[in-house]
N, C-alpha and C positions, 0 to 999 in steps of 0.2 A: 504494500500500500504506500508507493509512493510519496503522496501526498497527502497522508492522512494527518498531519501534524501542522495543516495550516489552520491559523487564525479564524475561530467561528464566528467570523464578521460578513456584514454585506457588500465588503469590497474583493471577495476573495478571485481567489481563479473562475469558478463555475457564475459568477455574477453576468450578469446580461442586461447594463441598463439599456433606454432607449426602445425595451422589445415591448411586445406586449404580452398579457397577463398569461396565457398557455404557454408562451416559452420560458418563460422564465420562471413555471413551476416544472416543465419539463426537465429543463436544465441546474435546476436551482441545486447546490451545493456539489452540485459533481468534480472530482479530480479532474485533473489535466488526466489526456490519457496516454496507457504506456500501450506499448504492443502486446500482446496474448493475453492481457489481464481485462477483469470485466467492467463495465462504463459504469457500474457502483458496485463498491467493492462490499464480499459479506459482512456477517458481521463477527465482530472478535471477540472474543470467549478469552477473558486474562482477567485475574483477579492482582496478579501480580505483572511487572515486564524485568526482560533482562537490565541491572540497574548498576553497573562498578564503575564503582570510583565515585564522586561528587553528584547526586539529583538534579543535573540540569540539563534534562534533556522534559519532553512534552509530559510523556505518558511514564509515571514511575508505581502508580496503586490505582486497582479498579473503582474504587471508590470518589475517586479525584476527576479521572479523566479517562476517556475511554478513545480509541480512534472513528469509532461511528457515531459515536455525540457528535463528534469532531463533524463529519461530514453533514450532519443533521442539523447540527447547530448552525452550521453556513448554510444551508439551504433555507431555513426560516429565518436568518437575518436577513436572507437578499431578498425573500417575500416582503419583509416587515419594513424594507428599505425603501423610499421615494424613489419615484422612476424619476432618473435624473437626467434623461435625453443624454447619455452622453456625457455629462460634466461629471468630472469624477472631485472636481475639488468642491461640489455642492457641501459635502460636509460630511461630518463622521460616520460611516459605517458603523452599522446595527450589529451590538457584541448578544447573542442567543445563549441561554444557560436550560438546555432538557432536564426535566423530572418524572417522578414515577408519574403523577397524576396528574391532575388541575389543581385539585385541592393543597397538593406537597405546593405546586409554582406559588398560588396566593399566600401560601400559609409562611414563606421565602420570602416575600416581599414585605409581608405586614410586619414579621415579627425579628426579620433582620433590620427593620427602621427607626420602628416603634419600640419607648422604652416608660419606665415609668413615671407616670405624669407627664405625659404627652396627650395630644389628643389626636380623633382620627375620625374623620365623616365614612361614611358605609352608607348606601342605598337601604330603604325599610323595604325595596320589592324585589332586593335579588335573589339569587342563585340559592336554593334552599338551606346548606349548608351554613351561610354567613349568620344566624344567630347564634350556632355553637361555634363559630370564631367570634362571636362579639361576648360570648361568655367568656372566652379567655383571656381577651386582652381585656379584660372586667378586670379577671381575676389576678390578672400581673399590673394594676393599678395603672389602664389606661385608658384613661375619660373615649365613650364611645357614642359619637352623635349620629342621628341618622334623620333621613330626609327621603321623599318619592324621586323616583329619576326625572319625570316628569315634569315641565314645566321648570327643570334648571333648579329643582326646588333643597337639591342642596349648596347655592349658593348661598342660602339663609344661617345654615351652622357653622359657613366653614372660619369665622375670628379667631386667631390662635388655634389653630387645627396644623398638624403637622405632616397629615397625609389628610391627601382625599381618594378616595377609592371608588371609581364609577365603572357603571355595568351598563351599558348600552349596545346593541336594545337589551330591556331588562330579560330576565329570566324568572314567571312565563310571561308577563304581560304583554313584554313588546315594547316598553313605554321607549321611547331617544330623550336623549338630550342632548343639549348644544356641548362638546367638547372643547373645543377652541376656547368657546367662551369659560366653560369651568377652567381649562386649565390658567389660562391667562389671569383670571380671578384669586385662583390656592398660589399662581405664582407671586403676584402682586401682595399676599399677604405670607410668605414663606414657605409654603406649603408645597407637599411633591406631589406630582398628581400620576395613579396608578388606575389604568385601563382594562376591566375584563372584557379581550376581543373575542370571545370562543363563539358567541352565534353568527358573527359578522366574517368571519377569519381577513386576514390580511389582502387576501383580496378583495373583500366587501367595505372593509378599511384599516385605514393605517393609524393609531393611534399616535405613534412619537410623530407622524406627518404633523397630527394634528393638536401638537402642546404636549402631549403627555410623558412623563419621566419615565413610565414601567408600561409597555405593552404584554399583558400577561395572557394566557389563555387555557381548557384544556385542548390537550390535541388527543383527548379521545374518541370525539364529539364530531363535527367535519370535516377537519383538518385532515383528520386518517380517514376518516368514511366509513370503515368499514365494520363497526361496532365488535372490534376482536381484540383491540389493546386499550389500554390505560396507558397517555399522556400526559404529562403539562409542560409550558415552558414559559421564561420569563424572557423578553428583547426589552435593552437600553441603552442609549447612546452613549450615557456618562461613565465614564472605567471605574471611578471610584465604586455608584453604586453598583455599577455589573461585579464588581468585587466584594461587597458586603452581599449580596444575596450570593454569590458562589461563595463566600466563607463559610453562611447559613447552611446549605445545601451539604458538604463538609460533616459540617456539625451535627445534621441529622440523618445524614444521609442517605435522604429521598431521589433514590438516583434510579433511572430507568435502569432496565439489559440492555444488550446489546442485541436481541432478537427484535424487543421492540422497538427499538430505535429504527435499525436495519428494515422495519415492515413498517414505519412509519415513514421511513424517507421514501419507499419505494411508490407508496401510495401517493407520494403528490406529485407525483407527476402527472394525475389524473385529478389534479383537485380544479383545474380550470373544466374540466368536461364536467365533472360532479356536480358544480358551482352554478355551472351554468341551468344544466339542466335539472337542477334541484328547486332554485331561485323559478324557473319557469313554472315549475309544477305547482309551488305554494303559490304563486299568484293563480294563477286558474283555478285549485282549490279554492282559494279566498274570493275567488270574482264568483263562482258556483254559489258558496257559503252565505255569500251577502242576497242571493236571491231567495233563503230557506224560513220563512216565518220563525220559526223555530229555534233561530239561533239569535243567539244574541251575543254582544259585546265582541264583537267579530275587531282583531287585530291584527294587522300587515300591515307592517308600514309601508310595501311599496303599494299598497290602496290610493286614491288618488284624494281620496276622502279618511283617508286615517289621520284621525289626531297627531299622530309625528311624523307625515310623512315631509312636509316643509321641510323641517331640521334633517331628516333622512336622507333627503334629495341633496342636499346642500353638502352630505359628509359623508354619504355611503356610495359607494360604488357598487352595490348587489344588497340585495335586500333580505337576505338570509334566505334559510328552507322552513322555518318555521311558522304556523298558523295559529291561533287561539282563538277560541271561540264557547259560549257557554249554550248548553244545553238544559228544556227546564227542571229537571231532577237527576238527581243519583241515579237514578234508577233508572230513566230514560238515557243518562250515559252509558252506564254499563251495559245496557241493550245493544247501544250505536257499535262501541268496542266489540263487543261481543260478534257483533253481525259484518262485520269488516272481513273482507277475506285477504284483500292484497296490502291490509297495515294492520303488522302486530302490533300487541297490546305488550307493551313495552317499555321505560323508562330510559332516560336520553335522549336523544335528537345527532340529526348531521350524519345519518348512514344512507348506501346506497338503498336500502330496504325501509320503505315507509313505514313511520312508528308513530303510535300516538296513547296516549294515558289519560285517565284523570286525576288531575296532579293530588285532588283531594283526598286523595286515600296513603297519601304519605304522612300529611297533618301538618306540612312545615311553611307553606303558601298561603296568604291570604287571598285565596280562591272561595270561589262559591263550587258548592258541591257535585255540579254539573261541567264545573271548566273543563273543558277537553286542551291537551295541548296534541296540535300534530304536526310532525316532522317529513317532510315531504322527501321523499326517495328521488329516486332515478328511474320510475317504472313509468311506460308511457302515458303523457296526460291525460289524452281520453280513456285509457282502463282505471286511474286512479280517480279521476274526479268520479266517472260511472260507477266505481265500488264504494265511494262514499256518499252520493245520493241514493243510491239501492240500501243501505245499509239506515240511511235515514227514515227513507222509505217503509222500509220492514220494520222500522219499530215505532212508527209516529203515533200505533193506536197504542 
């Protein structure tokens, strides 16, 4: 592996500014190539590497650093990176730090920052998980405010806030918010401002594009597509803190395999066709959905009539694969699930295979007990939209 020991930034060899969005997931973090060897190399199995004399060479313990983070790591910096026509002296290359999960990349950012007596904004409608992180940094004495994404309405908490932490679009809702404008806001009063992009990915948007210190994400989700690994990773421009969350990461050592990484890089090369045809799919579901008496609180932001689509238009470049919509009971959700043939009843979002749940049987969402969230696959649009009107159909009595 020749090249396995370069820098996991977005200026590397396999970088491709000026392209557009399929080539540059095709190509993204690839070696230079040698002869007889493969255009991505497997992945390596070392817990340890050959190490005499002095540690200054890349890769010295499995835990640290691996060679197909290495190539992984450069392929979602140059995703995460401005297309810069060309200009290489636009600005610092995106330094990528891979994790086991999503949850390990968030849990790197917050809690390598944040200390005690600090304070730190969080969204009140994200990601289910963030009230057992907000019990923690409770319990390590650090002031924790929260706010709707919507409406920009944590610009309200963030005076003496030391991070702010934004999740757009939220997780389920859908709700956007102005970025740019949040971060420019937490920057003006000290503040680092730290981005969950997992429904949007990097090509739907770029958060450091757009203000933010920490582009963080899972790449369980649809970055990989294909609902068979656990992801996360965290992109930053600044070295300093791209070295307090890799100290973090160190320290607890949430660190993916090398098989997953290896099956994670392999798959983006296919995330521009994914992307494409996923984003496709939930909008024809959603323009279906909005014709169904029966649903209500119908969200997509790329609707032309959704509450966030303005601010969406304005900062996304692809409007996710996901849909939300409420049903009028429990009861009549689990029917809809139930009767669904080409979307499993499933938890997650971002796979080639259409999934959808109702989030209300987890308990961790301020959902009404009929919210359905659905994630829109890759199966063609008229069998998908056809198996979720039939499926409405069959259970409306």
């Amino acid at each position: 592996m020749t090249d396995s020991a370069a820098t996991a930034t977005g200026d590397g060899a396999g970088a491709r500014t000026g392209t557009g969005d399929g080539t540059r997931a095709v190509r993204a973090g690839l070696p230079e190539p040698v002869k007889y060897e493969p255009t991505l190399p497997g992945p390596v199995f070392a817990a340890h590497f050959h190490l005499p004399g002095d540690p200054t060479g890349p890769y010295t313990y499995g835990r640290d650093d691996n060679p197909t983070w290495t190539l992984l790591e450069q392929a979602i910096g140059e995703l995460e990176t401005p297309d810069q026509g060309g200009d290489e002296a636009a600005g610092p290359g995106v330094e990528t730090l891979v994790f086991a999960s999503g949850m390990a990349a968030i849990s790197a950012v917050l809690f390598s920052q944040l200390r005690a007596g600090d304070a730190v904004v969080l969204p009140d409608d994200g990601y289910q998980a963030l009230p057992l992180v907000r019990e923690q940094l409770t319990a390590y004495g650090i002031e924790v405010r929260t706010a709707p994404t919507g409406g920009d309405a944590q610009l309200e908490v963030l005076d003496g806030a030391k991070l702010l932490w934004i999740e757009t679009p939220s997780n389920p809702g859908l709700d956007v918010c102005d970025v740019r404008r949040l971060a420019d806001a937490a920057h003006a009063r000290g503040a680092l401002v730290a981005v969950d992009n997992t429904l949007a990915t990097p090509l739907g948007q770029r958060p450091l594009e757009l203000g933010a210190d920490f582009s963080v994400a899972s790449g369980t989700k649809m970055l990989t597509g294909h609902g068979d690994i656990l992801l996360g990773y965290v992109a930053c421009r600044d070295t300093e803190l791209t070295a307090s969350v890799r100290r973090w990461r160190k320290i607890v050592g949430a660190i993916p395999g090398p098989m997953e990484a290896w099956l994670a890089h392999r798959s983006l090369a296919t995330l521009q066709l994914r992307a494409e045809r996923q984003n496709a799919n939930a909008m024809a579901l959603a323009e279906a959905l909005r014709a169904r008496d029966e649903v209500t609180g119908l969200r997509y932001p790329g609707l032309p009539d959704d509450p966030s689509h303005k601010i969406a238009s304005q900062q996304m470049r692809r409007f996710g694969c996901v849909v939300s919509f409420t049903l009028p009971s429990r009861e009549r959700a689990d029917r809809f699930l139930d009767a669904l043939r080409l979307v499993d009843d499933a938890t997650s979002f971002g796979g080639v295979r259409s999934t959808a749940e109702r989030r209300g049987r987890w308990g961790g969402d301020a959902v009404a007990e009929g919210f359905i969230r659905l994630s829109a696959g890759s199966e063609d649009a008229d069998d998908l939209v056809a198996d979720v009107l039939r499926a409405l159909d069959e259970t409306a009595g």
